[in-house]
Each structure stands twice: as C-alpha cells, then as structure tokens.
N, CA, C and O atoms as a GROMACS GRO file, in nm:
protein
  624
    1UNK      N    1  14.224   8.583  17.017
    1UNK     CA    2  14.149   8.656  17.118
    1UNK      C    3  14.044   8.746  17.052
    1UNK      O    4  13.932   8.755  17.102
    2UNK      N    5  14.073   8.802  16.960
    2UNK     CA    6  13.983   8.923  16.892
    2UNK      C    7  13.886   8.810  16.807
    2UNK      O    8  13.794   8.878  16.762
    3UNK      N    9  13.872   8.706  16.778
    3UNK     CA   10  13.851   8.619  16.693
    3UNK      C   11  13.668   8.596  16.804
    3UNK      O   12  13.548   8.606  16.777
    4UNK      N   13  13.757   8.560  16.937
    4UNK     CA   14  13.702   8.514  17.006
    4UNK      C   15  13.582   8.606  17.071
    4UNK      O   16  13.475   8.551  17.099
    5UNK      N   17  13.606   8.783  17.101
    5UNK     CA   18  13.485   8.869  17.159
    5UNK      C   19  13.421   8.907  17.034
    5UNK      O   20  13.388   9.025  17.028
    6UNK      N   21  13.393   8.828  16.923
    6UNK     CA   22  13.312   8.940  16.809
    6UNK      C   23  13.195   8.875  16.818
    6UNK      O   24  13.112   8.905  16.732
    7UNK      N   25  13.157   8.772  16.918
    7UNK     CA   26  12.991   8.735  16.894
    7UNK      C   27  12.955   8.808  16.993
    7UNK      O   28  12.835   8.836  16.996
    8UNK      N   29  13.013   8.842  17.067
    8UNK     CA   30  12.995   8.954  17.219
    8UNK      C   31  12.949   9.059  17.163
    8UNK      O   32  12.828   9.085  17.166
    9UNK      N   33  13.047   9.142  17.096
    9UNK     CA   34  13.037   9.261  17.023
    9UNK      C   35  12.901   9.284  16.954
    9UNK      O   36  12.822   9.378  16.962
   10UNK      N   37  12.900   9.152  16.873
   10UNK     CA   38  12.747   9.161  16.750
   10UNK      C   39  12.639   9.149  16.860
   10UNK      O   40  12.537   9.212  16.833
   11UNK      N   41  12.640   9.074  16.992
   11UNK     CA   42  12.558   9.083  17.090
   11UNK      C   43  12.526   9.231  17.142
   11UNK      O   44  12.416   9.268  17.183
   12UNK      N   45  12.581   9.268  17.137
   12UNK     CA   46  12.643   9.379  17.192
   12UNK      C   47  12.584   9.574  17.121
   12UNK      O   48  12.567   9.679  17.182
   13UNK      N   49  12.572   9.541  16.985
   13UNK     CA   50  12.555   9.594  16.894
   13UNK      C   51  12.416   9.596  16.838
   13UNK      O   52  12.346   9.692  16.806
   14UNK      N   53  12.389   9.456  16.836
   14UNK     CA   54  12.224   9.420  16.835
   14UNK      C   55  12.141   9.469  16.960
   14UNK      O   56  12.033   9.528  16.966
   15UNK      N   57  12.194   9.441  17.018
   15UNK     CA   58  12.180   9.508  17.167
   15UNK      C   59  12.111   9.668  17.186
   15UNK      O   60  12.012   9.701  17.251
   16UNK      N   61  12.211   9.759  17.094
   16UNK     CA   62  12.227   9.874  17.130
   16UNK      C   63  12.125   9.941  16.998
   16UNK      O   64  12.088  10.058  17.007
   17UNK      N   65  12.085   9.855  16.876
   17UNK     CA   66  11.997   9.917  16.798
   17UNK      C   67  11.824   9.852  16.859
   17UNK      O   68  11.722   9.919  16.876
   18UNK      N   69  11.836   9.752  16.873
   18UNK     CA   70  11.699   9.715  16.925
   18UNK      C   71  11.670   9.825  17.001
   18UNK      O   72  11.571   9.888  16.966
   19UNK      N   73  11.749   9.878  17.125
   19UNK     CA   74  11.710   9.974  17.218
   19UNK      C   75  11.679  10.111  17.136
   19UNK      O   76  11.594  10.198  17.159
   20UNK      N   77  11.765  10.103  17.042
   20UNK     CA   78  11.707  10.254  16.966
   20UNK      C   79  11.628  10.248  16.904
   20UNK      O   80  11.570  10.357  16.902
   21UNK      N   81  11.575  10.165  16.833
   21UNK     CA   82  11.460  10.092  16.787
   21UNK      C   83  11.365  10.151  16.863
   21UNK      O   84  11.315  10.259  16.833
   22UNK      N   85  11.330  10.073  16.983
   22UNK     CA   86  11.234  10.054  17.059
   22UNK      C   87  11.239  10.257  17.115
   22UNK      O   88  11.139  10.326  17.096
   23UNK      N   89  11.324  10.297  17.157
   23UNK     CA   90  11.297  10.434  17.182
   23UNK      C   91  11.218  10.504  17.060
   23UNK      O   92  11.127  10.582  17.084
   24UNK      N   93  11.254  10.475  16.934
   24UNK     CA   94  11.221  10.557  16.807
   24UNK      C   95  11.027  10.520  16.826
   24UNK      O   96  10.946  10.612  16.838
   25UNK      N   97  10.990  10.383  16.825
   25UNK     CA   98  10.911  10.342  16.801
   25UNK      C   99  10.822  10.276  16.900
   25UNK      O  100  10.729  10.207  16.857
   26UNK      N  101  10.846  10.297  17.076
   26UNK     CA  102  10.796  10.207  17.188
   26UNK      C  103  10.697  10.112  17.191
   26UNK      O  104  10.599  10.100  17.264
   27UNK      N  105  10.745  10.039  17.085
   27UNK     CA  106  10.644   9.887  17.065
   27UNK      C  107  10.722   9.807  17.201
   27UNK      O  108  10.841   9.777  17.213
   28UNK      N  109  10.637   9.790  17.274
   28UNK     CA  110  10.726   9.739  17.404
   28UNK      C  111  10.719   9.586  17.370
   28UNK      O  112  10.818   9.514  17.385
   29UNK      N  113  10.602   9.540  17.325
   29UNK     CA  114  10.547   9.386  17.300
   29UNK      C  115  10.660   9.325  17.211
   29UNK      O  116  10.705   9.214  17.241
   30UNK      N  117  10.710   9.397  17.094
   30UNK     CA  118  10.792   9.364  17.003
   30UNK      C  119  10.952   9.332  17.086
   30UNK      O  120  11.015   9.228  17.065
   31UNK      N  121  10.997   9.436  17.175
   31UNK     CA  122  11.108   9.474  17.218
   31UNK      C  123  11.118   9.368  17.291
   31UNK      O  124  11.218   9.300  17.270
   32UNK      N  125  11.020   9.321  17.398
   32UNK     CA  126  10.994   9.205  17.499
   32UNK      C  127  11.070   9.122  17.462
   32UNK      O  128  11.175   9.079  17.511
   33UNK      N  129  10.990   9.086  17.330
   33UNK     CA  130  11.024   8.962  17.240
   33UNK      C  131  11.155   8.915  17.201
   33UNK      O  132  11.196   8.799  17.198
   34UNK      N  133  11.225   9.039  17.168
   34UNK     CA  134  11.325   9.015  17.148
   34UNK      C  135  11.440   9.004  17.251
   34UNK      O  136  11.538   8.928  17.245
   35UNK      N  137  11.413   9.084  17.334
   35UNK     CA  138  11.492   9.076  17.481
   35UNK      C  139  11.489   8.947  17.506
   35UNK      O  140  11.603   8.902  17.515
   36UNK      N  141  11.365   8.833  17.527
   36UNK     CA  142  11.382   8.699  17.556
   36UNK      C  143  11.497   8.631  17.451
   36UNK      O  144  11.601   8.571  17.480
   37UNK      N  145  11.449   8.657  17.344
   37UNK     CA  146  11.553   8.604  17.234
   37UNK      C  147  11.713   8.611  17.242
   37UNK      O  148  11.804   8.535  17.211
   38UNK      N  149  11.700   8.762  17.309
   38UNK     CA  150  11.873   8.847  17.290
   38UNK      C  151  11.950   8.748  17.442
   38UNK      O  152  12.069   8.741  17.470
   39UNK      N  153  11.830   8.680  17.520
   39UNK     CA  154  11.936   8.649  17.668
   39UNK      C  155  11.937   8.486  17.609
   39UNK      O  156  12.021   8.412  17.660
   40UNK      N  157  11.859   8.440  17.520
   40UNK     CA  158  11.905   8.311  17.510
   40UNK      C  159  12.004   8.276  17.447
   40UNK      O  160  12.068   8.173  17.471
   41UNK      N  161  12.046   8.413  17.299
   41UNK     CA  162  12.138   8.412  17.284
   41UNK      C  163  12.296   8.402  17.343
   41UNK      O  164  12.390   8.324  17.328
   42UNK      N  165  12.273   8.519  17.416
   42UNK     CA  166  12.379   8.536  17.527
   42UNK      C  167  12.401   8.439  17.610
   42UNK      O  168  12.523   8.428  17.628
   43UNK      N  169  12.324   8.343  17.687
   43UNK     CA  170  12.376   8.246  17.755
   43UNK      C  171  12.405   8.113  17.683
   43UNK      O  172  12.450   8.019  17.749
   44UNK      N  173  12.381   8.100  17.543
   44UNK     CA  174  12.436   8.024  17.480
   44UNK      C  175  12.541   8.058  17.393
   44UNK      O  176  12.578   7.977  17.308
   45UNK      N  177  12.599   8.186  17.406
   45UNK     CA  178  12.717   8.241  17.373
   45UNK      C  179  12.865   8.191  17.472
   45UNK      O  180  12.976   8.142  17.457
   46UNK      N  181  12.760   8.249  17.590
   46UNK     CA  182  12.876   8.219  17.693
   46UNK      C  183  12.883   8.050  17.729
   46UNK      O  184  12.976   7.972  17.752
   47UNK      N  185  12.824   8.046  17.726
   47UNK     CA  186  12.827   7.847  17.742
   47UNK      C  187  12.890   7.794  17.633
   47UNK      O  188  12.950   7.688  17.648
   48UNK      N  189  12.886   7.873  17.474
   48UNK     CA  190  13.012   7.802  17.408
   48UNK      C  191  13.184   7.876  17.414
   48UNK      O  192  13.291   7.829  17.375
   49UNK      N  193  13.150   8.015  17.486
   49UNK     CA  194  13.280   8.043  17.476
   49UNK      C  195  13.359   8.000  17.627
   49UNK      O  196  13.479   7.970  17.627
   50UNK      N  197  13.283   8.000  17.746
   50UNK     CA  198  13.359   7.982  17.859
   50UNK      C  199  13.453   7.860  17.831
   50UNK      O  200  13.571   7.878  17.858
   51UNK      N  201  13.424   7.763  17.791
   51UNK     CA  202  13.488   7.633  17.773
   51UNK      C  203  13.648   7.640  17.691
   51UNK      O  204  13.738   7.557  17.703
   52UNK      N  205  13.650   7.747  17.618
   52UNK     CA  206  13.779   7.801  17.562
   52UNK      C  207  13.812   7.917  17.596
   52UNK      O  208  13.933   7.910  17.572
   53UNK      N  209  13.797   8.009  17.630
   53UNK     CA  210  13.843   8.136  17.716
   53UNK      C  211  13.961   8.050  17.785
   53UNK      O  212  13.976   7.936  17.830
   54UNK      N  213  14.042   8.176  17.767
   54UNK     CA  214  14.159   8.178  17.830
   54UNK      C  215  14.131   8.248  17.991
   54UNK      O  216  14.017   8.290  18.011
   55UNK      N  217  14.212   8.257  18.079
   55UNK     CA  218  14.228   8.317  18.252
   55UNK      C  219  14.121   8.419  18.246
   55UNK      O  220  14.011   8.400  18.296
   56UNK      N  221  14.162   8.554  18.170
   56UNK     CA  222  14.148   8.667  18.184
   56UNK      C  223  13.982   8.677  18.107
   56UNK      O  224  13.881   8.704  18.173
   57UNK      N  225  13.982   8.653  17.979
   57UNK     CA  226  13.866   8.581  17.927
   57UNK      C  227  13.700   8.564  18.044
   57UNK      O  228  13.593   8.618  18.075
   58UNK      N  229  13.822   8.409  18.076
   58UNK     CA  230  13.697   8.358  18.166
   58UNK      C  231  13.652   8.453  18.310
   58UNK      O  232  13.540   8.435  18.359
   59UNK      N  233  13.732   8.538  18.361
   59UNK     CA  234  13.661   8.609  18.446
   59UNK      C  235  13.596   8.666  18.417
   59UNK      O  236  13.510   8.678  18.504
   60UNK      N  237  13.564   8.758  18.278
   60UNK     CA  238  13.491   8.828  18.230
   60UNK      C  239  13.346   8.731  18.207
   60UNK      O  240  13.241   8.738  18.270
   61UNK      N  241  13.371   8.667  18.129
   61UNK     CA  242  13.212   8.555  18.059
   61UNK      C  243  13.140   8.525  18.228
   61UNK      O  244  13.024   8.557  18.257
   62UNK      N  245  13.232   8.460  18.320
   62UNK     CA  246  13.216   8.448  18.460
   62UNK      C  247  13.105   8.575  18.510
   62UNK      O  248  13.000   8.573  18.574
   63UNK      N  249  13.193   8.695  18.443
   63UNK     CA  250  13.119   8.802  18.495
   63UNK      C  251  12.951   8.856  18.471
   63UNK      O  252  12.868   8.923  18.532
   64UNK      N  253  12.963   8.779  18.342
   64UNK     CA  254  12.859   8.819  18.254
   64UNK      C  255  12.730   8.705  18.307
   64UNK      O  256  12.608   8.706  18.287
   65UNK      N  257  12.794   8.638  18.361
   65UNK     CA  258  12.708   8.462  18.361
   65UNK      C  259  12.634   8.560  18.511
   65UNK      O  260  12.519   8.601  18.526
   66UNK      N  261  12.744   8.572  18.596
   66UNK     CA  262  12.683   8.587  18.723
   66UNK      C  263  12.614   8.715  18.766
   66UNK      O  264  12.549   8.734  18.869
   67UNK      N  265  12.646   8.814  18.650
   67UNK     CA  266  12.557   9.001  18.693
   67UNK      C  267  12.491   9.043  18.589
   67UNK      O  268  12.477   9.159  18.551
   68UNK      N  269  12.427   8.889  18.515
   68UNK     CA  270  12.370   8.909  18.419
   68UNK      C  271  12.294   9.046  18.425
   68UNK      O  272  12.321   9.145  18.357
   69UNK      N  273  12.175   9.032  18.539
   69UNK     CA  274  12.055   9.095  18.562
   69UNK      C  275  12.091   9.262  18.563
   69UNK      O  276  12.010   9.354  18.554
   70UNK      N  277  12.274   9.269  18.582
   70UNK     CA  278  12.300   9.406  18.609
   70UNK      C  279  12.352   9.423  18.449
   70UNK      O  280  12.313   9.526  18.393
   71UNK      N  281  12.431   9.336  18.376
   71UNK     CA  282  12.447   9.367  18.287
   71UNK      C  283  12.350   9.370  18.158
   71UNK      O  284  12.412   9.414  18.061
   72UNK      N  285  12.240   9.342  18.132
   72UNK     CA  286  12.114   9.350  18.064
   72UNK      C  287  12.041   9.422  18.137
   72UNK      O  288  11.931   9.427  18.080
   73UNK      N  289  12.038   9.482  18.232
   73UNK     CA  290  11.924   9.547  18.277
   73UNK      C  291  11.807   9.605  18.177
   73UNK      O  292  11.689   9.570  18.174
   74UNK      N  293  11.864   9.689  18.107
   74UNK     CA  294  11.781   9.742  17.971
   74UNK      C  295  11.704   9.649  17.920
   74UNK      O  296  11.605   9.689  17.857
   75UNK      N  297  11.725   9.519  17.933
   75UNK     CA  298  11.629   9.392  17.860
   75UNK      C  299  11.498   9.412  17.902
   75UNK      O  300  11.399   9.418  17.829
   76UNK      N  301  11.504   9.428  18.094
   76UNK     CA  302  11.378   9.399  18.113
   76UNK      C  303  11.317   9.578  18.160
   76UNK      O  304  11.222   9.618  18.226
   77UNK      N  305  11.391   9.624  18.110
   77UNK     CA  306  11.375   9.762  18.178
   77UNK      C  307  11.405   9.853  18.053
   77UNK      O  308  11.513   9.913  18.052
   78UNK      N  309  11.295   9.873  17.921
   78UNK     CA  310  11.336   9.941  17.798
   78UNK      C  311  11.354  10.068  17.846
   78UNK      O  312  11.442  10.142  17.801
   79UNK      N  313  11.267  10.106  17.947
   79UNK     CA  314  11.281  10.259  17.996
   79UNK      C  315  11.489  10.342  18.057
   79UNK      O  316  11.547  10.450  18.072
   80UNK      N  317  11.507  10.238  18.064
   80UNK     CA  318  11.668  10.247  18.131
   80UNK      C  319  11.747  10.234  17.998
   80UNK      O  320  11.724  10.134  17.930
   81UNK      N  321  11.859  10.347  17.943
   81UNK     CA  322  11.973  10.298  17.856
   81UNK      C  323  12.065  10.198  17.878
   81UNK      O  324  12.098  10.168  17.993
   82UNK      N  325  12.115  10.140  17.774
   82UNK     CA  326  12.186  10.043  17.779
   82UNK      C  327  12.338  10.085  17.823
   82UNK      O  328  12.416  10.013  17.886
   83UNK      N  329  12.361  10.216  17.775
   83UNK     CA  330  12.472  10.284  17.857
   83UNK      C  331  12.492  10.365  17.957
   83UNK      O  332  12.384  10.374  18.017
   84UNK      N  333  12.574  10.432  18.011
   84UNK     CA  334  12.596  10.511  18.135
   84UNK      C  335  12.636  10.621  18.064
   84UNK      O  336  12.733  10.667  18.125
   85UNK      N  337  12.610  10.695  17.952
   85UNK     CA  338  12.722  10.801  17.923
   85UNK      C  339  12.624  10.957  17.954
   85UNK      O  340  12.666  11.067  17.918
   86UNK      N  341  12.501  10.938  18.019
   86UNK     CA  342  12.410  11.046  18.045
   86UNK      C  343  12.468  11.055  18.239
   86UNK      O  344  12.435  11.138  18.324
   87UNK      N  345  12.553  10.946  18.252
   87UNK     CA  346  12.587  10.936  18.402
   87UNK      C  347  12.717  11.017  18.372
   87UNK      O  348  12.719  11.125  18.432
   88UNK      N  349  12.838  10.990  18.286
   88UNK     CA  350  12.955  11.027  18.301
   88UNK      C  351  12.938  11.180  18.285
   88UNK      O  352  12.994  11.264  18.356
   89UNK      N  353  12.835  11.213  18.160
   89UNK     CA  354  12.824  11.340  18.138
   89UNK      C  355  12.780  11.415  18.255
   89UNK      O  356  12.831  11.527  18.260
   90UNK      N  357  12.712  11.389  18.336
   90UNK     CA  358  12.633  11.468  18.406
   90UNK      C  359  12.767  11.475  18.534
   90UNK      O  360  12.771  11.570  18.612
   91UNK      N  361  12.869  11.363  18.539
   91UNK     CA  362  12.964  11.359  18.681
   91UNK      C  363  13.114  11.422  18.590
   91UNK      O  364  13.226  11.424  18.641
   92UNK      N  365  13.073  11.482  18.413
   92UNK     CA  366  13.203  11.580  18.429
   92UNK      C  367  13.236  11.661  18.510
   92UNK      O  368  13.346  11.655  18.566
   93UNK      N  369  13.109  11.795  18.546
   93UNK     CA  370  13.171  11.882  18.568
   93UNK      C  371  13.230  11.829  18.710
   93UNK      O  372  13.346  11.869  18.715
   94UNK      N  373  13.197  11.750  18.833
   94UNK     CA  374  13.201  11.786  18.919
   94UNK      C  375  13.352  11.696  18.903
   94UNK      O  376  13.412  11.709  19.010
   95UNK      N  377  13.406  11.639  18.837
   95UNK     CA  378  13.569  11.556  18.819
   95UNK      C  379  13.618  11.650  18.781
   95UNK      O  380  13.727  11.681  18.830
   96UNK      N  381  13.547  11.753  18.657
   96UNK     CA  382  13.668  11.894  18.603
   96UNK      C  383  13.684  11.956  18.742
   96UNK      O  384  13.798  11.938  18.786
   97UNK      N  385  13.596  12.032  18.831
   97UNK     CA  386  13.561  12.102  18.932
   97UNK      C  387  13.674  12.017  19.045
   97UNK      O  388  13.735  12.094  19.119
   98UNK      N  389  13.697  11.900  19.057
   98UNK     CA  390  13.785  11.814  19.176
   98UNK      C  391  13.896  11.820  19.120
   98UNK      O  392  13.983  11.823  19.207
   99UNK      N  393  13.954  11.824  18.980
   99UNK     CA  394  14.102  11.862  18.943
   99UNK      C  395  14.107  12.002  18.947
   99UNK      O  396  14.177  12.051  19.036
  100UNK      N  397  14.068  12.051  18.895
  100UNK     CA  398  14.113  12.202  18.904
  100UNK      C  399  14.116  12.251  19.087
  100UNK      O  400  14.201  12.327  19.134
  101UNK      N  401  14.018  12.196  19.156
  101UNK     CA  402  14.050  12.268  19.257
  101UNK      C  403  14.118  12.199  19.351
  101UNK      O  404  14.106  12.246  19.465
  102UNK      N  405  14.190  12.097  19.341
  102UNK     CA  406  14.275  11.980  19.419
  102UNK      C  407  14.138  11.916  19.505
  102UNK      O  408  14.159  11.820  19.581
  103UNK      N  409  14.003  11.969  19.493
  103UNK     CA  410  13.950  11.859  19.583
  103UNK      C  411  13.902  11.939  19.706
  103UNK      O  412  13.923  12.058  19.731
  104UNK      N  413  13.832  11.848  19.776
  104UNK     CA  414  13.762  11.899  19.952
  104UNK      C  415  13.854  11.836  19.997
  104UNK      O  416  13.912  11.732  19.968
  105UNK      N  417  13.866  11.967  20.130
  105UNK     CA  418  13.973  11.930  20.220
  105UNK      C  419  13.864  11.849  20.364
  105UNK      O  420  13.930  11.768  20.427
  106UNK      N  421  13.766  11.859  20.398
  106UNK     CA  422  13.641  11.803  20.478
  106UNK      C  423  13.516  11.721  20.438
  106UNK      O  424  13.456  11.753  20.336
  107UNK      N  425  13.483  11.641  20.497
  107UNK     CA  426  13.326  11.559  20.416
  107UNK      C  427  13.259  11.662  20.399
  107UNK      O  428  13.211  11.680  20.286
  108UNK      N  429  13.231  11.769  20.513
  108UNK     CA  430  13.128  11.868  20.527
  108UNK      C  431  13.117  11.930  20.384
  108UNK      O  432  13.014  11.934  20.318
  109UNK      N  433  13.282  11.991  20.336
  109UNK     CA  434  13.318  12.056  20.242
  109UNK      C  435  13.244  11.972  20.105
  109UNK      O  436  13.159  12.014  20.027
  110UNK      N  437  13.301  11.857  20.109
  110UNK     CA  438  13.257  11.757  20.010
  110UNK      C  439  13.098  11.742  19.992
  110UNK      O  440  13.062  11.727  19.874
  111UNK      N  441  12.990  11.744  20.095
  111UNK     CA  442  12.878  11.749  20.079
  111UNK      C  443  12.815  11.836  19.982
  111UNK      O  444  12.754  11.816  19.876
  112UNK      N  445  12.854  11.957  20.061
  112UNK     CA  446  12.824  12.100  20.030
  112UNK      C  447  12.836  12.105  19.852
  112UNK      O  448  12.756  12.150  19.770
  113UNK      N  449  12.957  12.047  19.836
  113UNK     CA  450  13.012  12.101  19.662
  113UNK      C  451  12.930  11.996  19.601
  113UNK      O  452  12.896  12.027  19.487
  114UNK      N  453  12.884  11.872  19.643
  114UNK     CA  454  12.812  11.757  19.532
  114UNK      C  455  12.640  11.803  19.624
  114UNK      O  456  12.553  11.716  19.613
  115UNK      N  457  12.615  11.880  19.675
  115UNK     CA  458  12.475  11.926  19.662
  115UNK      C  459  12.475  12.066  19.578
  115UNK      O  460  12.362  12.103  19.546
  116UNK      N  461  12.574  12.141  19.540
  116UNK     CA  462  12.574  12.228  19.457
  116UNK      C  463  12.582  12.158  19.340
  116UNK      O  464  12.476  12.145  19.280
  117UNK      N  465  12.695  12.100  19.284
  117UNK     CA  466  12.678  12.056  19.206
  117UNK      C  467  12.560  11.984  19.126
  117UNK      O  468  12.517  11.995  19.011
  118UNK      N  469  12.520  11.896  19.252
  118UNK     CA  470  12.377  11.842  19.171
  118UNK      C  471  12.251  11.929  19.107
  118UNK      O  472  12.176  11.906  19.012
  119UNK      N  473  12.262  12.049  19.209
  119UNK     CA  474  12.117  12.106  19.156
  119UNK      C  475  12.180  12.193  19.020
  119UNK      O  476  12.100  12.258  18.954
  120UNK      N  477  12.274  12.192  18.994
  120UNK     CA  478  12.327  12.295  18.898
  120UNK      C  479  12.309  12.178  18.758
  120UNK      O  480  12.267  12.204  18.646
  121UNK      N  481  12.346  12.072  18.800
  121UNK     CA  482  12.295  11.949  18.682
  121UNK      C  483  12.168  11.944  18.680
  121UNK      O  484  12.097  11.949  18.579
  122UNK      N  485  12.136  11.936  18.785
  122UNK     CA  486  11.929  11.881  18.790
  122UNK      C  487  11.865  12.003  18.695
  122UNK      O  488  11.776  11.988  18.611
  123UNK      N  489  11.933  12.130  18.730
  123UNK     CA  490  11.877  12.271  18.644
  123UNK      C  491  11.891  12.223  18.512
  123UNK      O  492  11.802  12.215  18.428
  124UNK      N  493  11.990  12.196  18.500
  124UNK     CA  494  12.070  12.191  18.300
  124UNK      C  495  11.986  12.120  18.246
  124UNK      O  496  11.912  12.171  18.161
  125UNK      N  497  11.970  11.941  18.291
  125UNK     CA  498  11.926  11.848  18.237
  125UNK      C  499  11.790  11.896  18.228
  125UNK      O  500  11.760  11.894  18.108
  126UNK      N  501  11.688  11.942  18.303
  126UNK     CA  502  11.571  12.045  18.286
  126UNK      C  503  11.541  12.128  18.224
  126UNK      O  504  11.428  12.151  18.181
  127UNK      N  505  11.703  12.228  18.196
  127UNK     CA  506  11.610  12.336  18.066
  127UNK      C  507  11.612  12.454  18.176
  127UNK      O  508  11.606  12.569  18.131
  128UNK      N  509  11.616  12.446  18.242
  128UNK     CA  510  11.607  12.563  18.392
  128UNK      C  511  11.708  12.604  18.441
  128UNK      O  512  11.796  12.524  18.474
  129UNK      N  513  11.722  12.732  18.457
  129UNK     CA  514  11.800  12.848  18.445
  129UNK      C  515  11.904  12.843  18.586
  129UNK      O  516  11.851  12.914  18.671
  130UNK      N  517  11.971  12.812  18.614
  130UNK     CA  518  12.079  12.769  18.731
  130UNK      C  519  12.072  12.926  18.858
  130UNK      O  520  12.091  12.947  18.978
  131UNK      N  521  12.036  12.993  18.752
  131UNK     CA  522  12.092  13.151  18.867
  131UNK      C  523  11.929  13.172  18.900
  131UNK      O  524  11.890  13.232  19.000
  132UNK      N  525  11.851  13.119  18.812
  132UNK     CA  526  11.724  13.170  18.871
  132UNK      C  527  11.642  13.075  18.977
  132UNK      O  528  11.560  13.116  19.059
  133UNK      N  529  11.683  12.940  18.958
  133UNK     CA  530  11.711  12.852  19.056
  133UNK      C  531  11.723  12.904  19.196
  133UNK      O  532  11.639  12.938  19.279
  134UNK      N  533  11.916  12.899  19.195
  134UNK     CA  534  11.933  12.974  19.315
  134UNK      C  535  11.844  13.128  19.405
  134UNK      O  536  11.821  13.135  19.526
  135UNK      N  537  11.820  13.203  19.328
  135UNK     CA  538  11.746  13.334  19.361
  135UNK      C  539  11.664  13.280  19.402
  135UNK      O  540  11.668  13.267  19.524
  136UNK      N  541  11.556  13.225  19.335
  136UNK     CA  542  11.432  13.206  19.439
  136UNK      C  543  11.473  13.110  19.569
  136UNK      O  544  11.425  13.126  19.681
  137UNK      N  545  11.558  13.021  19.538
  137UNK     CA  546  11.578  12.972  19.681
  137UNK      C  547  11.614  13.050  19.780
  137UNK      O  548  11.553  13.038  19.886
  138UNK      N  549  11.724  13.150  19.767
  138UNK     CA  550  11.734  13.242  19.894
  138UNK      C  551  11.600  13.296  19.911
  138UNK      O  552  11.551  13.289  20.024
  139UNK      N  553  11.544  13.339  19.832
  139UNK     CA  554  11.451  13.453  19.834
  139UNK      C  555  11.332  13.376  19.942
  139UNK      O  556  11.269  13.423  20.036
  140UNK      N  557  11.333  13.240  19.882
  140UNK     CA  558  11.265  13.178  19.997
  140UNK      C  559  11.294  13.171  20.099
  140UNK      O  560  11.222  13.216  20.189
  141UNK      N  561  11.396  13.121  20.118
  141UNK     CA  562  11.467  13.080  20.262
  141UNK      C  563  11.471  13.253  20.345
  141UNK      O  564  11.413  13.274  20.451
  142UNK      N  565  11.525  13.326  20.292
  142UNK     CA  566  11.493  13.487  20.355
  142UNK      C  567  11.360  13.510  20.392
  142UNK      O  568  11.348  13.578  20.494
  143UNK      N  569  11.274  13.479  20.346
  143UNK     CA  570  11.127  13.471  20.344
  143UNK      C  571  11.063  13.361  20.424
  143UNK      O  572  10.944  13.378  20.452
  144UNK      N  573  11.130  13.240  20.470
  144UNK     CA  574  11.106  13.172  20.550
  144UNK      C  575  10.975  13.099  20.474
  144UNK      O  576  10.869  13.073  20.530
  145UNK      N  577  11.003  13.076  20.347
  145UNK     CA  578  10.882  13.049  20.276
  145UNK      C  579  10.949  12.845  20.227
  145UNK      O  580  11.048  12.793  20.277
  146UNK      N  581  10.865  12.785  20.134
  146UNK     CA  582  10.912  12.681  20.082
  146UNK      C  583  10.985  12.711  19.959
  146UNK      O  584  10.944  12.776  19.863
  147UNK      N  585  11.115  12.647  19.977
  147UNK     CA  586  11.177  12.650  19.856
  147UNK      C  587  11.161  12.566  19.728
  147UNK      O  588  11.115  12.453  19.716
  148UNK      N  589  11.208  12.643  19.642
  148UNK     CA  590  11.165  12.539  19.478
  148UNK      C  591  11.182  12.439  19.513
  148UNK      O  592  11.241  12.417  19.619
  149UNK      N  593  11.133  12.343  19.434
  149UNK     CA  594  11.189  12.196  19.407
  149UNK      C  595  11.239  12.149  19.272
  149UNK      O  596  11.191  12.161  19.159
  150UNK      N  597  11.360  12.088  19.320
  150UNK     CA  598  11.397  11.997  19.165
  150UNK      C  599  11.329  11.933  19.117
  150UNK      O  600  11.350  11.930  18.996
  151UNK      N  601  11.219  11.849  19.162
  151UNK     CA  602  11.156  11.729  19.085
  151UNK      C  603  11.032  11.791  19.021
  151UNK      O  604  10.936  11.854  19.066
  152UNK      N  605  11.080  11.741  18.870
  152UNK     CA  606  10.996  11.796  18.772
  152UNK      C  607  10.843  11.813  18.832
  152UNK      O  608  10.820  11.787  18.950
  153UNK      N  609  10.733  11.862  18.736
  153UNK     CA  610  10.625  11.861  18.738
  153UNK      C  611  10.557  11.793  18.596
  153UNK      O  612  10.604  11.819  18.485
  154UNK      N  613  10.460  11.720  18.613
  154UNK     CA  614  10.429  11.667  18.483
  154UNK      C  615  10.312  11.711  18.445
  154UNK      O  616  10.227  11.673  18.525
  155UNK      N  617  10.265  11.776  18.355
  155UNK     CA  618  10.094  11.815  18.327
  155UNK      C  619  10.059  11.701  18.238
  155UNK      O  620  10.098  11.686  18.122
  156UNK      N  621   9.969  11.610  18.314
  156UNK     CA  622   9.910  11.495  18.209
  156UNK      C  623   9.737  11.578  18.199
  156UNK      O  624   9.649  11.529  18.128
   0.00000   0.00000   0.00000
C-alpha cells in the first residue's frame, strides 16, 4: 500500500514547490507550462494505478479522476494555494471560541458570533487594530454616519 501512494506523494510535492516557485518568482508562462505537464502526469498516474488499487484505494484515485478541477485548482489558478491551512487558521479561533463556550444555543445567536468573529479575523489578517475597528463603527452608527469597511483599499 505505501509502495503504492509515493508517485501521489512526489505528485504531490512537486506540486507544492512549483507553487512556491512560482509565488517567489511569478513567471506565470513558466508555471502554465508546467501545470499542463503536472495534469498529464497525474492522469497517467491514476490510469496506471486505478487498475491495481485495492476498494479503499480506488475510491480515492476515483476521487481524484472525477474532482480533478477541485483538486488542482491551483494549476489553473497560481493566484489560489494549493492548501487550506490560511482557512483552518483563520476558523481556529471561532472552533476554540465553540468549545470553550459549549456553542450557540439559537441561529440568531450563531450569526451574531461568526459576524463577530469574522471582522475580528478580517482586522488581523489586515494588520488593523480589532478595538479600533469596532469604535469607529459605533461611533458611526451613533452618528448615523457610514460605517468602516472591511474590504481593503488598494493605492495603484
């Protein structure tokens, strides 16, 4: 079995430096190139391993055959990571925040805490100050004025 996922893995691995590659250096033309290369690999990976995969195996290669487009996404999309771990990080606090406090007892409740929560991430991941955030928003809303917005500003 272990014999059997290590061309996955080296897929897998190649995978994950090209993308750092291409972040270090955004030759997109180069990256392209290889993305075509990296899926012909892969479907001629899985076309020699499905045929010997075992049950459990083959649902997986199955898996890979049929959500390709979700599982490469990064191929055609260099701008997107190849992982989720800027997702898990950003949905700690609010899993620490749901154990420690047993949870919402209402959707209403539940809204409320993942729209706090979010802008308190949207602040962090920004660089922007969470309490000063909040202040001007009351200060607006008391004021009957427009409140901040999360979405960045870009000076080109």
């Amino acid at each position: 079995m272990v014999r059997s996922v290590l061309p996955f893995i080296d897929l897998i691995d190649e995978a994950f430096a090209e993308h750092r590659r291409y972040r270090q250096t955004e030759d997109e033309v180069s990256y392209q190139d290889w993305a075509i290369a990296l899926k012909t690999k892969v479907e001629l990976t899985l076309k020699q391993w499905s045929a010997q995969a075992g049950a459990e195996a083959g649902k997986l290669l199955r898996s890979l055959k049929l959500k390709a487009e979700q599982w490469w996404y990064f191929l055609d999309h260099p701008e997107v990571p190849p992982d989720n771990n800027l997702a898990e990080r950003s949905l700690r606090l609010a899993v620490t925040k749901r154990k420690v406090s047993g949870g919402s007892r209402s959707l209403e409740r539940f809204r409320d805490t993942a729209n706090l929560l979010t802008v308190v991430q949207t602040c962090r991941r920004q660089g922007r100050s969470v309490l000063n955030f909040f202040e001007q928003a009351l200060k607006a809303s008391a004021a009957h004025a427009d409140c901040p917005s999360l979405i960045p500003v870009f000076n080109t």
